[in-house]
C-alpha positions in Angstrom: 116.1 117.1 130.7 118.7 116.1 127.9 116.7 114.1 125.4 118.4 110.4 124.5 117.1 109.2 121.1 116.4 105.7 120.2 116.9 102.6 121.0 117.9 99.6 123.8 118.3 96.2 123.7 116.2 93.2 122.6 116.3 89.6 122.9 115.1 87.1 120.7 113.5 84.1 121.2 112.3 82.8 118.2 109.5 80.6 117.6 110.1 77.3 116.6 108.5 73.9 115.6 105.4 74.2 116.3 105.2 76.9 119.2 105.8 80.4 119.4 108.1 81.7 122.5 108.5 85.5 122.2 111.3 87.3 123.9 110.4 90.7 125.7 112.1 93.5 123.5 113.8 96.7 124.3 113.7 99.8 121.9 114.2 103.3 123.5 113.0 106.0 121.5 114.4 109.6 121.7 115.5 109.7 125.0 113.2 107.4 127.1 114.7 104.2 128.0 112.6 101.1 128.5 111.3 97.7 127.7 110.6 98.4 124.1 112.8 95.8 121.6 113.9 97.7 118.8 115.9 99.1 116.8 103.4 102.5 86.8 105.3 99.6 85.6 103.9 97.6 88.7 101.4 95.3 88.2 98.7 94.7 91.1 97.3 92.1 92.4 94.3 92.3 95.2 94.9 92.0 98.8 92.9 88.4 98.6 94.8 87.7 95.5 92.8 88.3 93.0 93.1 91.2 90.2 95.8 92.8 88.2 96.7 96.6 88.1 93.1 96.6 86.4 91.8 94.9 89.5 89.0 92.6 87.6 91.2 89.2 87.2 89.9 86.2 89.1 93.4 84.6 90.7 93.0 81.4 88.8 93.2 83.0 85.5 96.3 85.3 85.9 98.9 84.4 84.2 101.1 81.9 85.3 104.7 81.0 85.0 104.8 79.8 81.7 102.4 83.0 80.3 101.4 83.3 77.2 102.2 84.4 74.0 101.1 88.1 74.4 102.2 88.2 77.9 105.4 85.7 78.1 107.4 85.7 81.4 110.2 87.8 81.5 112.7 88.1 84.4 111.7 91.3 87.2 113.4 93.1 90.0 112.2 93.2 93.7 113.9 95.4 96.3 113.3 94.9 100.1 114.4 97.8 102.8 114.4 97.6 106.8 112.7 99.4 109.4 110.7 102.3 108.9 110.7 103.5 112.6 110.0 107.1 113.0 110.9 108.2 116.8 109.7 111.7 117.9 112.7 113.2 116.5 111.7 112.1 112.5 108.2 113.1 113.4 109.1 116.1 114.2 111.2 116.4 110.8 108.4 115.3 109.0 107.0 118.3 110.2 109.4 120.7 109.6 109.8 119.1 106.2 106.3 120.2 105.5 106.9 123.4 106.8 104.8 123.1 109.8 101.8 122.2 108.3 101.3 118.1 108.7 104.1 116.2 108.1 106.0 115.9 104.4 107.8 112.0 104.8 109.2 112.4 101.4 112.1 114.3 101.3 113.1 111.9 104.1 113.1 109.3 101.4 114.5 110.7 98.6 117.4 108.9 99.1 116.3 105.7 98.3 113.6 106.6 95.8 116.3 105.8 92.7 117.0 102.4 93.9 113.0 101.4 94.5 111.5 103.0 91.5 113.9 101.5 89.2 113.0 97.7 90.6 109.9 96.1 89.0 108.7 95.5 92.7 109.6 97.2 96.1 108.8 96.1 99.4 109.2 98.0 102.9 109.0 96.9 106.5 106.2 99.6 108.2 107.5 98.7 111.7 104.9 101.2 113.9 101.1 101.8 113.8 99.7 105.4 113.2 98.3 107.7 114.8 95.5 110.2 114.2 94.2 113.4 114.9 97.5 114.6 116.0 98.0 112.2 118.6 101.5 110.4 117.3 104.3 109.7 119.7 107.6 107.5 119.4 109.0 105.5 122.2 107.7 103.7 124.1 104.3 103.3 122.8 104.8 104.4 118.8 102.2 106.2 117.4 103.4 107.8 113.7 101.6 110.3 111.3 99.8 108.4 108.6 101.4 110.3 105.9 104.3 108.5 105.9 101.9 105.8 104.1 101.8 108.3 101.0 105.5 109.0 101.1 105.9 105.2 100.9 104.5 105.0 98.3 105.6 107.6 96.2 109.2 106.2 96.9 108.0 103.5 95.0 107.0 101.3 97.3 104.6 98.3 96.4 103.9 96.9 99.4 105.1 96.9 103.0 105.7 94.3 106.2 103.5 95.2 109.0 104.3 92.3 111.4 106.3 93.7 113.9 106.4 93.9 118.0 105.2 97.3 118.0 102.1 95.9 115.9 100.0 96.1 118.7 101.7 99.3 120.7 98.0 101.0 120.5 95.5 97.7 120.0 93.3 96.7 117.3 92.9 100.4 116.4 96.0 101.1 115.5 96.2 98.5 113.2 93.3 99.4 111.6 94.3 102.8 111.3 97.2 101.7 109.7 95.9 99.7 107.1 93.4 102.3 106.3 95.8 104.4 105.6 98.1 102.5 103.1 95.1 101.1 101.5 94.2 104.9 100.8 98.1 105.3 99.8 97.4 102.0 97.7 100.3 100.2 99.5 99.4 96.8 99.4 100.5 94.9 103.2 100.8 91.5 105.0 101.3 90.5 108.2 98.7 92.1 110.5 94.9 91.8 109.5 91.3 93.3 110.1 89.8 90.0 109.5 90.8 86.5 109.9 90.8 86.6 106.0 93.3 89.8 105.4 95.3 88.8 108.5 95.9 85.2 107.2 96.4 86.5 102.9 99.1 87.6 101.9 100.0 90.8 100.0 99.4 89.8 96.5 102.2 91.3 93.5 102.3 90.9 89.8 105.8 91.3 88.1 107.5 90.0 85.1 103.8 87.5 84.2 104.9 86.2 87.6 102.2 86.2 90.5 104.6 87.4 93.8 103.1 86.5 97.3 104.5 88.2 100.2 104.2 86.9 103.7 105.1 88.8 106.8 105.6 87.7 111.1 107.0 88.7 114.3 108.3 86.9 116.9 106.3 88.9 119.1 104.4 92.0 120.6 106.4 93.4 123.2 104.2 91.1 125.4 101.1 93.5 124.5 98.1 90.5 124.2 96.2 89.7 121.6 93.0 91.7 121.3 90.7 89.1 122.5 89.2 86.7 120.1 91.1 88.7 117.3 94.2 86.3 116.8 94.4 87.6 113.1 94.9 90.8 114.1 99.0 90.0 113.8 101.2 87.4 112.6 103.1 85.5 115.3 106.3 83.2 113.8 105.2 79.8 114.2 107.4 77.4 111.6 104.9 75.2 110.8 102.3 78.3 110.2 104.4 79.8 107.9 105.2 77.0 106.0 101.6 76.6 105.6 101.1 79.3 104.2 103.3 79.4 102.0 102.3 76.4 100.7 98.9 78.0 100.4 100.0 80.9 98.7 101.7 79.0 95.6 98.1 76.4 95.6 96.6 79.9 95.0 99.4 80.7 92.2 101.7 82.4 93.6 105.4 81.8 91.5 107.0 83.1 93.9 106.7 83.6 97.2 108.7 86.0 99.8 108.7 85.6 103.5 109.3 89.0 105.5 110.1 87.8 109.0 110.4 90.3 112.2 113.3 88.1 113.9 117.1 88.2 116.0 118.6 89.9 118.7 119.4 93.8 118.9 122.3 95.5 118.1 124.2 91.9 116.9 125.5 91.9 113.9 125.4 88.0 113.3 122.3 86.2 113.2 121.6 84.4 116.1 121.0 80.9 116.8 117.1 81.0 116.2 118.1 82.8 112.8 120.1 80.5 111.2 118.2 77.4 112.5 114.1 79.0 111.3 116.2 80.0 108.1 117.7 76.7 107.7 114.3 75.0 108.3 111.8 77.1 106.2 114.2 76.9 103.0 114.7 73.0 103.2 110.7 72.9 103.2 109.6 72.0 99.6 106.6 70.6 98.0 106.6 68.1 95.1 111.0 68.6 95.1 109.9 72.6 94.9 111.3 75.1 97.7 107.8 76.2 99.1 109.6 79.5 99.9 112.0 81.4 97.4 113.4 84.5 99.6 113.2 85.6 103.5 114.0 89.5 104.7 114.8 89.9 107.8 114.4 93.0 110.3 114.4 94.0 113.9 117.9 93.8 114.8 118.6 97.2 114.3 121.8 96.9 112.4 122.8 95.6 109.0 123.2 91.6 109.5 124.5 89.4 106.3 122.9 87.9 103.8 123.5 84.2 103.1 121.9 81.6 100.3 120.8 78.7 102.0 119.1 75.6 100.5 119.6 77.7 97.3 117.5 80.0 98.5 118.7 83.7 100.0 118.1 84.7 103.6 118.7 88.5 104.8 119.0 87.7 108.5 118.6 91.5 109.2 118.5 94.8 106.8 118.8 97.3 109.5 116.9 100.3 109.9 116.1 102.7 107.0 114.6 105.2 109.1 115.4 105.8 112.9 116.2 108.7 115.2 119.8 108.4 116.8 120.3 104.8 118.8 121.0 104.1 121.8 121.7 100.7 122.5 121.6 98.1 125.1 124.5 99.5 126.9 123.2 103.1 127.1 126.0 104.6 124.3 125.0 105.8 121.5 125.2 103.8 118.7 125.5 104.9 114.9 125.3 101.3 113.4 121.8 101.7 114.0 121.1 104.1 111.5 123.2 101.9 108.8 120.9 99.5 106.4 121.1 97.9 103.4 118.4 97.2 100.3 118.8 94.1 99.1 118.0 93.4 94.9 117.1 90.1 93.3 116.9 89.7 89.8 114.1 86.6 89.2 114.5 84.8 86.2 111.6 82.7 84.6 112.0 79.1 85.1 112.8 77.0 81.9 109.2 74.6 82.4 106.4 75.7 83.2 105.6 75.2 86.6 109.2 75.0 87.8 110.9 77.5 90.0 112.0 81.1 89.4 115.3 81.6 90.1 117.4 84.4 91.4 120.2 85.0 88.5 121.8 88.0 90.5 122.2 89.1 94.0 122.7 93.0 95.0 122.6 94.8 98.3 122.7 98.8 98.1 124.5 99.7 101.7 122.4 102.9 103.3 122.4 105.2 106.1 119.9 107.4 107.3 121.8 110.9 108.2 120.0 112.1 111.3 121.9 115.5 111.1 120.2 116.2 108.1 116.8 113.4 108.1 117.9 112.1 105.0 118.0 108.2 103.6 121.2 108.2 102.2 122.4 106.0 99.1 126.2 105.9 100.5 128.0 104.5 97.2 125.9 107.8 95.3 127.3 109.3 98.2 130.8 108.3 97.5 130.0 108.9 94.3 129.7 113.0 95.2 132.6 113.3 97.8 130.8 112.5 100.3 133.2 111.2 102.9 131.6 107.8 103.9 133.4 105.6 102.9 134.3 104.0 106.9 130.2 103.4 107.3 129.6 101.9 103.2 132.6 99.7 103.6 131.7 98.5 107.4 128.4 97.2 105.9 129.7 95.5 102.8 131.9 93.7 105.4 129.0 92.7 107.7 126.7 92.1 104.5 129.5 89.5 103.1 130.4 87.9 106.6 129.0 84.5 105.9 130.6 84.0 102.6 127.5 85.7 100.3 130.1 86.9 98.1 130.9 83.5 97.0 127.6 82.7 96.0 127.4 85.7 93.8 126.0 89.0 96.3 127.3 92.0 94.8 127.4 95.6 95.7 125.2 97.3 93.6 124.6 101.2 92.9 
């Protein structure tokens, strides 16, 4: 029987004012079809929040936005990739990449691993739970090899999203085998929990004197329930929770805070209704005249999806998939957008008062593509930049990227 590689259809609903109404997803994964819906300059702060990259600071005495005179805030980098989505066929390159013994995720990455370790902070979107013992799988239940957590973050990642509606494709276990493991990789993570405590805090950062929260939700869980009387165990988008939240991750001291957001429909390139209007809503929220939230990522749609500053704030409706087998998508054709991405870049600049906001002085988006012929992230304008004849799939994602007028409010292509 032929095998068909990734993914079908899913529609959003997102969750609104006050309730959460999740949409039933559809993500096929090599060759199954189904329900599924998809496509050290680092500082360290502790899970709870508290620590540096000496891990013995209390929250309350790290240094704040205004710093001090040995430690004054200076402007930092943070970087923010889609999916990480390994189907049967990238677990099965993983293993041939480790030449049959376990599985070797980082050659897989190499690709991006210029872009992330050059950025003062990185941030991934871990879309599937691990496995163990052997016992991994892709679509329709996803079950991946934990040792993608150490390839992670060797890339240079600091932290990853792990709200997602595949969160739950194995139960509780999963998700505790999955935060196991990128504790032990020291990836710091948000968005699914252990304990009401670690499923409510967010992933704690430290760049540039600044204290970075990062906040992570799905719209749903491919209608797999809750594990009962464990509601922590992911984050569901609820406006007013996240709002919440992130009004009680700058009490805590956060300077800035990032929302990741597991949101939209498949295989659309333009955010969808539910998009723009959560977007529009959760960067008009502000506390004391100060935006409570200062950037959102988006995944799950599968493909690249634009970026757009709103309320002075930037949204990336959808970053697409950074790793993926081939897609297939809601009409049964295969479908090489889902293999295209982008990584956004933001360069924070320390407010001019203390206490005031961090700004984003410049906007970049890298456009990717992960080559399933060869398993390989690719960086397509380094790419370009060796022959490389890609310039039809780079330039097709600049044009999505830029497609609701992002250019004009400074987004550039970076390198």
């Amino acid at each position: 029987m032929p095998q068909r590689r990734p993914q079908r259809t899913a529609v959003l609903a997102a969750v609104m004012i006050g309730a959460t109404a999740v949409a039933t997803a559809a993500c096929t994964a090599n060759g199954m079809p189904g329900r599924d819906g998809n496509a050290e300059r680092r500082g360290e702060i502790r899970q709870d929040g508290t620590g540096d990259g000496n891990r013995d600071d209390d929250p309350s005495s790290a240094p704040s936005a205004a710093g001090g005179a040995d430690d004054a805030p200076r402007a930092f980098t943070l970087v923010a990739s889609g999916d990480v989505l390994p189907h049967s066929s990238i677990i099965d390159q993983a293993k041939a990449d480790a030449g049959g013994d376990g599985y070797d995720f980082k050659p897989m990455l190499k690709g991006a691993k210029r872009v992330v370790t050059k950025a003062d902070l990185a941030i991934c979107h871990m879309e599937t739970v691990y496995g163990e013992k052997g016992d991994y799988s892709g679509y329709p239940s996803f079950k991946s090899p934990p040792q993608i957590a150490r390839a992670l973050k060797s890339t240079g990642y600091d932290s990853c999203s792990t709200a997602s509606n595949h969160t739950l494709d194995d139960g509780a276990a999963g998700v505790h085998r999955t935060l196991r493991a990128l504790d032990k990789a020291g990836v710091k993570h948000a968005g699914s929990g252990r304990t009401p405590e670690e499923g409510r805090s967010p992933a704690w950062l430290r760049a540039g004197g600044a204290k970075v929260a990062q906040l992570a939700y799905t719209y749903g869980t491919n209608d797999n329930p809750l594990p009962e009387g464990k509601p922590w165990t992911v984050n569901l988008m609820e406006r007013e929770r996240i709002i919440e939240d992130a009004r009680a991750a700058r009490k805590a001291g956060a300077d800035v805070v990032v929302v990741s957001v597991h949101w939209g429909t498949e295989w659309q390139d333009e955010p969808d209704e539910d998009q723009l209007s959560l977007g529009e809503q959760l960067t008009e929220s502000r506390t004391r005249g100060r935006p409570d939230i200062d950037l959102i990522l988006g995944t799950h749609a599968h493909v690249p999806q634009a970026y757009e500053k709103v309320n002075k704030t930037w949204v990336i409706y959808g970053m697409g998939d950074q790793i993926a087998g081939d897609m297939i998508n809601d009409e049964d054709a295969n479908d090489p957008r889902g293999d295209q991405g982008s990584i956004g870049r933001f360069t924070f600049e320390p407010p001019a008062e203390p206490g005031g906001r961090w700004e984003v002085g410049k906007a970049e988006f890298i456009p990717t593509w992960f080559d399933t012929g060869k398993g390989r992230v690719t960086n397509l304008n380094a790419a370009l930049a060796r022959g490389a004849e890609v310039s039809d799939i780079r330039d097709r994602i600049r044009r999505v990227v830029l497609s609701r007028g992002a250019g004009e409010d400074g987004l550039k292509m970076g390198k």
